[in-house]
C-alpha positions in Angstrom: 0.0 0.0 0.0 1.3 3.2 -0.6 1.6 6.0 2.1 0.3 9.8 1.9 1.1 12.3 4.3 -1.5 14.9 6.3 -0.2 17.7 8.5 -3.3 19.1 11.0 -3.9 20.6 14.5 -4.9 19.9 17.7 -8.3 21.0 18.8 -8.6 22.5 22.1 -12.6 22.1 21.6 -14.7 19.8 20.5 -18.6 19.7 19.8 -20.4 20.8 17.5 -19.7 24.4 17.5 -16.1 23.8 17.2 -16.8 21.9 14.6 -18.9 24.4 12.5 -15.9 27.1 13.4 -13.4 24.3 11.8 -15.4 23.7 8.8 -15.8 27.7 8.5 -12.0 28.0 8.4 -11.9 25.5 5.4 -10.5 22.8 7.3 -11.9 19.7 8.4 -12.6 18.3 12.0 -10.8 15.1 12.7 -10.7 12.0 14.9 -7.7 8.9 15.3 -9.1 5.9 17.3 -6.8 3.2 17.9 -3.8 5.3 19.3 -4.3 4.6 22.9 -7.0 7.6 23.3 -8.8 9.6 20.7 -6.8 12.3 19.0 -9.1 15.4 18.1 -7.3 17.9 15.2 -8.2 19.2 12.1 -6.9 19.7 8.6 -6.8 21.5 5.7 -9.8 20.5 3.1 -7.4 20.7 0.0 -4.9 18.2 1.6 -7.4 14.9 1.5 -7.5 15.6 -2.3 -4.7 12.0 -2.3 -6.9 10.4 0.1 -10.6 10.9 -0.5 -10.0 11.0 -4.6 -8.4 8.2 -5.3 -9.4 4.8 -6.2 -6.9 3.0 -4.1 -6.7 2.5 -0.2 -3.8 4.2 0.6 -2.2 4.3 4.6 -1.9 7.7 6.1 0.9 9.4 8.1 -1.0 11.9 9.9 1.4 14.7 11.7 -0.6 16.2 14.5 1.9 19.1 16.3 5.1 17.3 15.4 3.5 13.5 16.5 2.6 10.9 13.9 0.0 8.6 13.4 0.5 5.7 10.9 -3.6 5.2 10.1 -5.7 4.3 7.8 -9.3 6.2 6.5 -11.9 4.4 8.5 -14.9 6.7 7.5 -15.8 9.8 5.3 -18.3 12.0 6.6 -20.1 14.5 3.1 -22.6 17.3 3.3 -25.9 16.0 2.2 -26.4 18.9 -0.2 -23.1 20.4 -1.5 -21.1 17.0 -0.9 -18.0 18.8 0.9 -16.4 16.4 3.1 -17.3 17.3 6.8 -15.6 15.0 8.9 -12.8 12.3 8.6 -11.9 9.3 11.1 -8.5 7.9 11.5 -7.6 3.8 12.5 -3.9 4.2 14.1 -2.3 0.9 12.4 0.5 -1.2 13.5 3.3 -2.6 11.1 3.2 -6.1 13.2 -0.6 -6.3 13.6 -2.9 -7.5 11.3 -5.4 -4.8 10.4 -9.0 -4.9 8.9 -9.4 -2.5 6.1 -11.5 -2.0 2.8 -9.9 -2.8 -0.3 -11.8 -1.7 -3.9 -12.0 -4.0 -6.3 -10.8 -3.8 -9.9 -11.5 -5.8 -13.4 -8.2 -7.0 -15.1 -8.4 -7.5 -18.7 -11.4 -8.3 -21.3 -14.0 -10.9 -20.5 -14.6 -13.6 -23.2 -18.5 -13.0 -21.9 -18.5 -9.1 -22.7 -16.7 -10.2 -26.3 -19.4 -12.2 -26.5 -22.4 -9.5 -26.0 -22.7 -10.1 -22.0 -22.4 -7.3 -19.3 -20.3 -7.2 -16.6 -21.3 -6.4 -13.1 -19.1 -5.5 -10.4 -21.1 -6.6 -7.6 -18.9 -6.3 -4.7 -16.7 -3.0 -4.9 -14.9 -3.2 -2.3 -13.7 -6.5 0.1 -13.1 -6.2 3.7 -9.9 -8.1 4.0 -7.4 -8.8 7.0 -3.7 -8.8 6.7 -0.1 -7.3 7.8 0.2 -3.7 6.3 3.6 -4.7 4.4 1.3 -7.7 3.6 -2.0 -5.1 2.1 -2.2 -4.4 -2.1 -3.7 -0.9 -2.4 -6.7 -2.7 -4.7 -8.1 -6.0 -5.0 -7.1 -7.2 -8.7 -9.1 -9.6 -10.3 -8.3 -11.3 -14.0 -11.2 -11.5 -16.0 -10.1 -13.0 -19.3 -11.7 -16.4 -19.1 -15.0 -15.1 -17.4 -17.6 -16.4 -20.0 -21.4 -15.7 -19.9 -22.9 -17.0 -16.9 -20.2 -17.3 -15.2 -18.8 -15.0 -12.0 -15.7 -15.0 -9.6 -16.6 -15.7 -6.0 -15.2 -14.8 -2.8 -13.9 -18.5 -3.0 -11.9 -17.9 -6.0 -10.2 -14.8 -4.3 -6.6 -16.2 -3.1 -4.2 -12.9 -2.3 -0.8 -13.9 0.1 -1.1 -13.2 3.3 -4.5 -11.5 3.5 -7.7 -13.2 4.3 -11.2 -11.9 2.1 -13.9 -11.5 5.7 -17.0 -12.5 3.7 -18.4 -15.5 3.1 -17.1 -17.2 0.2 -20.2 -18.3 -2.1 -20.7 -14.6 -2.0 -20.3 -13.3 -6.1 -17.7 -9.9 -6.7 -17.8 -10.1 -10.5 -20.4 -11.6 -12.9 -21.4 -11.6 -16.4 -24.9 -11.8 -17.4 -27.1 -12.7 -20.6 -28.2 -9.5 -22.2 -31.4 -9.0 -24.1 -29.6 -8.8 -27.6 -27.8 -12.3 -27.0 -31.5 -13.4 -25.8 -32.9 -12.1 -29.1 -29.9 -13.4 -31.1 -30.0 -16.9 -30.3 -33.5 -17.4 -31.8 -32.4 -15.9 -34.9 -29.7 -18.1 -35.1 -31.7 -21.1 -34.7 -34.1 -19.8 -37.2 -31.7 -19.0 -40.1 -30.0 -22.7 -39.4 -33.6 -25.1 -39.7 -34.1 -22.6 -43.6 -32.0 -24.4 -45.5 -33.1 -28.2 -44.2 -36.9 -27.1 -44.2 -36.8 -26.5 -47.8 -34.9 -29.4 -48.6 -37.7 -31.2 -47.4 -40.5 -29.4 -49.2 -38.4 -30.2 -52.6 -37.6 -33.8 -51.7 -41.2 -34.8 -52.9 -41.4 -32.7 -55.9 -38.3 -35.0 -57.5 -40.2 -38.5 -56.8 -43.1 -36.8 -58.5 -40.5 -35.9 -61.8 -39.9 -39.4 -61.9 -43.4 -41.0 -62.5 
């Protein structure tokens, strides 16, 4: 996993109040759990630009007055109208203890099934998975190349070193489903195919006739 860095400040408040005056300021109010006791600062909006936007799961140094806190994003908190990001909780992480985190899920390569006429559904897009942090990809890749129509990739069929997927494994990530056009294409196949033998038949009688 690759590390980003964000600098913030204590707050000698907290509540809501404090919070609104944060947010007013352009920064963003804060929480690490994990660290022993919870650590209340904030930080700038602009600087979570490598952490919120970004399709990996990255680990995060946070530097709080000088101390730092190796974490990961545990939760995103957005304004229900504008979307602006209101608040932000840290995990504090150990290098020699497993840690529980959400990794997204990406599609490697071109499905057969999609070649085909099927569509793809990503129906899992991220996996809760355990591991060492030296041991944690930033994104769960998955090869797609032989997934056919009907088919789908399972929990089951997920085998990363040294992390462990924590959902059951019958449970489907990826699929590809029958569309309506390969529905619909199908019948026309099987029509244009029985032409050609239907009318044999029809002339089969009309050359025993040409004999008599």
């Amino acid at each position: 996993m690759k590390t980003v860095s964000l600098s913030g400040s204590l707050r000698a408040n907290v509540g809501k109040v404090d919070a609104t005056a944060v947010r007013a300021k352009g920064h963003v109010p804060c929480v690490i759990y994990g660290a022993g006791e919870q650590i209340h600062f904030s930080a700038d909006t602009r600087d979570f630009k490598n952490i919120i936007f970004t399709p990996d799961t990255n680990l995060v140094e946070v530097n709080v007055d000088g101390k730092k806190y190796l974490t990961v994003l545990q939760e995103a908190q957005y304004h229900k109208i504008n979307d602006k990001l209101i608040h932000a909780d840290f995990l504090a992480v150990s290098t020699d203890k497993p840690v529980s985190v959400y990794l997204p899920v990406k599609a490697i390569g071109q499905s057969e099934g999609v070649k085909a006429g099927g569509k793809m559904t990503i129906k899992l897009r991220k996996l809760k998975v355990k591991g060492l942090i030296s041991k944690l990809p930033a994104s769960i890749d998955l090869n797609i190349d032989k997934l056919t129509i009907g088919k789908s990739i399972s929990v089951g069929d997920i085998n990363v070193d040294g992390i462990t997927v924590l959902h059951p494994k019958n449970i489907s990530v990826i699929s590809v489903e029958t569309t309506r056009a390969v529905v619909a294409e199908e019948p026309a196949k099987t029509a244009t195919t029985a032409t050609p033998a239907a009318a044999a038949k029809t002339a089969a009688p009309a050359k025993t006739a040409a004999k008599k």
